[in-house]
N, C-alpha and C positions, 0 to 999 in steps of 0.2 A: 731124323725126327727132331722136333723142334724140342730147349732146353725145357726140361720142365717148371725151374724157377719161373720162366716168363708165363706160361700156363698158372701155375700157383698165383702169381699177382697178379692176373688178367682177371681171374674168377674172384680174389678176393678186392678187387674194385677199389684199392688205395692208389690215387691219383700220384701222390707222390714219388712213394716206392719204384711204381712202374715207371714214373719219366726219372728217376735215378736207374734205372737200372737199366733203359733204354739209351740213354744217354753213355753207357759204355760201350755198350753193341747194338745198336739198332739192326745191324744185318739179320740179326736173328727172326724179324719181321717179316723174312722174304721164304724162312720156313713155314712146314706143315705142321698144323699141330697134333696129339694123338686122336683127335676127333675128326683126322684126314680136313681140314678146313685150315686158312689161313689165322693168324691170329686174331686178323680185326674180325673177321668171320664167326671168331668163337665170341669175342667179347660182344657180339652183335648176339646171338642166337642165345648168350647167358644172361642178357639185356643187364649190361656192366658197361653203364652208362661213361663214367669215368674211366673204363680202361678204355674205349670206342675215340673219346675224346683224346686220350692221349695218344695213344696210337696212331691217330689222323695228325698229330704236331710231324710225325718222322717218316711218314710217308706221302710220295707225291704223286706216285704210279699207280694211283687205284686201278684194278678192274669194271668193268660196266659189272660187276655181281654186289663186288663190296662200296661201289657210289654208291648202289640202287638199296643196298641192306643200311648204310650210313647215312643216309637220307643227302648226298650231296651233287646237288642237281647240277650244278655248275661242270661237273666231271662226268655226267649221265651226258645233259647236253652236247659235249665236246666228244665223246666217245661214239653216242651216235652218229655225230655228223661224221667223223671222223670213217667209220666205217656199219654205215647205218643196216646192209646187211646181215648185223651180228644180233640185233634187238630181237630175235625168239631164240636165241642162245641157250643152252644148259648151263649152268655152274658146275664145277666138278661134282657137287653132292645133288646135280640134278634138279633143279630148280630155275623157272626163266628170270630175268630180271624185273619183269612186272610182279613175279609170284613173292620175292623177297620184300620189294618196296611195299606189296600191299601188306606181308605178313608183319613187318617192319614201321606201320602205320605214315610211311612216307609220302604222302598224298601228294605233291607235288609234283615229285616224280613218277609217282603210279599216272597222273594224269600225263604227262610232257609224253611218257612211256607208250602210253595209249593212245595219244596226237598222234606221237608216228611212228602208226602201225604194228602197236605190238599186240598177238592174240590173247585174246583175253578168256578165250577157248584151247589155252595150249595147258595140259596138265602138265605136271612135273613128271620125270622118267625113272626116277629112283625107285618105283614103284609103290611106293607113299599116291600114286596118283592126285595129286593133290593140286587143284586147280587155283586159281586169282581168286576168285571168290569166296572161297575153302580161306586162304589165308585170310582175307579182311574181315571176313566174318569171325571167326575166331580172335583175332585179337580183335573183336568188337565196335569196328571202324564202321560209323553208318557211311561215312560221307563217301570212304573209298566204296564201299560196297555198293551204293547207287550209282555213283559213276562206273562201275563195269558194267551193270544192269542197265542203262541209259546205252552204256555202246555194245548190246545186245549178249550180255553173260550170259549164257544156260543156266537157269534158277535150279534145277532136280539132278545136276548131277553128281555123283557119289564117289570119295575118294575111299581111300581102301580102307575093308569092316563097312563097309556102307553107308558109311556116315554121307548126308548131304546136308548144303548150308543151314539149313532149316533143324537138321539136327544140333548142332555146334550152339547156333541162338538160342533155342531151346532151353539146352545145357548150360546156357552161360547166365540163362533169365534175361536176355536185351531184349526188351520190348517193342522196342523203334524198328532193330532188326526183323524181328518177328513179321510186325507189320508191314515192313517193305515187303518180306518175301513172299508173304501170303497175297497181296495187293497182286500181287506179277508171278502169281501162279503156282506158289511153291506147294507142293501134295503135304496134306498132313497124315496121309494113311502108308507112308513108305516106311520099310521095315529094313533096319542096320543089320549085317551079320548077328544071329544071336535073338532078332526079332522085332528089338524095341523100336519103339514108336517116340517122332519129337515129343511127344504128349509125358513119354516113359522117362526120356532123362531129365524133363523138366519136375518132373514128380519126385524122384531120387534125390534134384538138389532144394529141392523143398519150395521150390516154383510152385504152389499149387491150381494159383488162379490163372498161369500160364496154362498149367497142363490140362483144367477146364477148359479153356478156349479153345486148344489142339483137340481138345477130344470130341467138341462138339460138330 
């Protein structure tokens, strides 16, 4: 298990510290952390911009998981070519490489991803079920979210608790979202584990003239 000092200065995001402390062992990069994920991995999913950065100074062996979460297309590109068979891949924590880029707002790579052949219909296996469009939608990305819906996304489908993309935009109040989904079919009458309706989490976060529209 990886040292926990580097975990401590991964999450608390001083640029410094960590390339001082990186600078005596960097091997320790090539452990797991207690979150079973690599380090650049955590500093990605803690969105510790400055650890992400420093961490990319000492490593040069990206996997196609931590190119696609770091947004470095240059290591995406060469990976695929390299062995382009592996682009609907899992991550150890179960996620394909398109699901990270998009959750990761790495639009460049979600596209290069999507050029060659990656499904944009492949949910995650962790049982999180959680599809490409699940991820961009949540972190709020119109531009990645039209591009999987142009190369033919499933708009209504639900990752686990039921939530579908329509509910997340909802919940988050993006309107631009909203509007894509509904344009390309998204159901406003689908009900999450529990009951609620996009109409219901948009009501909750005090959306209300979203949660009018949904209800209409």
């Amino acid at each position: 298990m990886l040292h926990n000092d580097l975990e401590e200065l991964i999450i608390k995001n001083d640029e410094n510290a960590l390339r001082d402390f990186l600078n005596k062992d960097a091997s320790l990069l090539k452990q797991v952390t207690s979150h079973d994920v690599s380090p650049l991995m955590l500093s990605c999913y803690f969105h510790k911009a400055n650890s992400t950065k420093v961490i990319l100074e000492f490593i040069k062996d990206l996997n196609l998981f931590e190119a696609a979460a770091s947004g470095k297309f240059d290591e995406v590109a060469h990976l695929i070519f390299v062995a382009p068979e592996k682009i609907n891949d899992y991550s150890p924590d179960g996620f394909t490489a398109l699901g990270l880029a998009c959750y990761f707002q790495n639009e460049e790579v979600a596209r290069y991803l999507v050029l060659k052949g990656a499904d944009v219909n492949l949910p995650s296996n962790n049982g999180f079920n959680v599809f490409p469009l699940h991820s961009a939608v949540a972190a709020d990305n119109v531009n990645i979210s039209k591009m999987l819906i142009e190369n033919h996304s499933l708009i209504n489908i639900a990752q686990q608790s039921g939530v579908t993309p329509l509910h997340s935009a909802a919940q988050n109040g993006n309107v631009a979202l909203i509007i894509l989904l509904l344009e390309k079919g998204a159901k406003v009458d689908v009900r999450m584990e529990g009951g609620k309706l996009p109409a219901d989490l948009a009501s909750e976060k005090g959306y209300l003239e979203i949660a009018e529209i949904l209800s209409a």
